[in-house]
C-alpha positions as CSV (number, residue, x, y, z in Angstrom):
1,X,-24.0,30.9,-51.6
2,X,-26.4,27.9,-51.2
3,X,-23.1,25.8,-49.5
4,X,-22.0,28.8,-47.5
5,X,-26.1,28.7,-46.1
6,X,-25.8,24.9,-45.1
7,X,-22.1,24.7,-44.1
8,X,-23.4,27.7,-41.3
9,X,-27.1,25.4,-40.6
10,X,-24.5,22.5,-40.1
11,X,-22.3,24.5,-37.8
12,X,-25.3,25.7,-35.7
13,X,-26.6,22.3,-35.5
14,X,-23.7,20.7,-34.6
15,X,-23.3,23.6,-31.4
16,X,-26.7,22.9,-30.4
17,X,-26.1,19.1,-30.1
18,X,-22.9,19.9,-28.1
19,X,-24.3,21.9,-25.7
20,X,-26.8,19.9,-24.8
21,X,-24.7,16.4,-24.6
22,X,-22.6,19.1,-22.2
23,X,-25.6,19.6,-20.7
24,X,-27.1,16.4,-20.1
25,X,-23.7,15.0,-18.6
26,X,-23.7,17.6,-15.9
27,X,-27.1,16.5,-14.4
28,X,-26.8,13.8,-11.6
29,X,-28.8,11.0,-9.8
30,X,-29.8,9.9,-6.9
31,X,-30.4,6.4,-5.9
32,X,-31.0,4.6,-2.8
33,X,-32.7,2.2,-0.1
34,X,-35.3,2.8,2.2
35,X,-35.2,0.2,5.0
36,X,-36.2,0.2,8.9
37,X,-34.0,-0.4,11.7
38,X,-34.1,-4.6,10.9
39,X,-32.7,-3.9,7.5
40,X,-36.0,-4.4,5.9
41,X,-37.4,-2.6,3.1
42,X,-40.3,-0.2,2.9
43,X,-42.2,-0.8,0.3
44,X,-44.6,2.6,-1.4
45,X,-42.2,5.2,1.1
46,X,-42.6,8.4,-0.6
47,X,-39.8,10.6,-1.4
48,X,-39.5,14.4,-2.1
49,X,-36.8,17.4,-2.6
50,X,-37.6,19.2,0.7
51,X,-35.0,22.0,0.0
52,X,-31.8,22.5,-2.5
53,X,-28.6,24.5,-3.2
54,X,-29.0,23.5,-7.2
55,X,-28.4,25.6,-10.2
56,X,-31.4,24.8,-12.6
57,X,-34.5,23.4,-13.0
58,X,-36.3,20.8,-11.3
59,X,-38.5,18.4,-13.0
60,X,-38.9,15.6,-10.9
61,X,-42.0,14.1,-9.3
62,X,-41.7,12.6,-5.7
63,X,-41.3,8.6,-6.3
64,X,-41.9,5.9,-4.2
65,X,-40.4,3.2,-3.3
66,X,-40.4,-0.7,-4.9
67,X,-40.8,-3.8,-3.1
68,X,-37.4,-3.8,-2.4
69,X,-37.5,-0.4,-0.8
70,X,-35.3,1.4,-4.1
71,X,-36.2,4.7,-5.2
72,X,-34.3,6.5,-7.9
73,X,-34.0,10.9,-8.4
74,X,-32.9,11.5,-12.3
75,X,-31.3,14.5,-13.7
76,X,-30.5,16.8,-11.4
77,X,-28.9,19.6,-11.6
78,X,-25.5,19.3,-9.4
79,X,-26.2,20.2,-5.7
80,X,-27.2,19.4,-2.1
81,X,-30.6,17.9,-1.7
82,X,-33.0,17.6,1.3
83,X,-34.8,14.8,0.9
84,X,-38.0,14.3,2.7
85,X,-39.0,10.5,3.4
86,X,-42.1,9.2,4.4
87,X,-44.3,6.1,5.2
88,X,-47.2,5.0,7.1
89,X,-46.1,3.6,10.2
90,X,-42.7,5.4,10.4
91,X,-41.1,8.6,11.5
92,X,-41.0,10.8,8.4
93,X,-37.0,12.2,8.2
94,X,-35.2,14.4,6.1
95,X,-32.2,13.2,4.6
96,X,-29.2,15.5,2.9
97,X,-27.4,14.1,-0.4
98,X,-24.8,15.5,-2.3
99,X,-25.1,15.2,-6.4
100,X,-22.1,15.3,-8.2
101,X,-22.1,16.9,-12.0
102,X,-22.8,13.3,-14.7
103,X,-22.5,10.9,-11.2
104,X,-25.1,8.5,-9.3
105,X,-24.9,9.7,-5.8
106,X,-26.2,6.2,-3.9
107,X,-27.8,6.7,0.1
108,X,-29.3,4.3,2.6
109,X,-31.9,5.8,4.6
110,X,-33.5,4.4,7.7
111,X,-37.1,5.0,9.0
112,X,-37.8,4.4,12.6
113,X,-41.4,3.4,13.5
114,X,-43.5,5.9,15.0
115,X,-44.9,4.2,17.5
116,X,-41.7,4.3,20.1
């Protein structure tokens, strides 16, 4: 009786950790530059999910970008994303990206300055 008890606890265990290595391979990334029409970066640009056709839950704070103008989107859900850039000095623009199920999905996005 006591083996048939922990061969099923074993079982259910084992399920659980499948699903959610399953799981955790179908979210996707996103990665990417922020740089201005010269090719430079834009340093503390602030990024956010303006709109999505995902599946799931959203956990992700809006980052900003490093001193070399990278930001980085982690598990998401698969899905088309509207990302919403901004910085001071620049043109705030929305930028679509497609995330692919257990993939990086890597954009460039370019600001213009807002005082042309």
């Amino acid at each position: 009786m006591r083996q048939a008890a922990l061969a099923a606890c074993f079982i259910t265990l084992s399920c659980l950790t499948a699903q959610a290595l399953m799981q955790s391979k179908q979210k996707g990334r996103i990665t990417g530059l922020v740089i201005d029409e010269t090719k430079r970066p834009i340093v503390d640009a602030v990024l956010g999910i303006a709109e999505t056709t995902a599946q799931g839950d959203l956990n992700e704070m809006a980052p900003m970008t490093n001193e070399h103008g990278a930001f980085e989107f982690t598990d998401l859900p698969p899905g088309r994303y509207t990302l919403l850039v901004n910085a001071p000095g620049y043109q705030a623009r929305k930028h679509v990206v497609e995330v692919k199920a257990g993939e990086t999905a890597k954009t460039e996005i370019t600001l213009q300055r807002s005082d042309r």
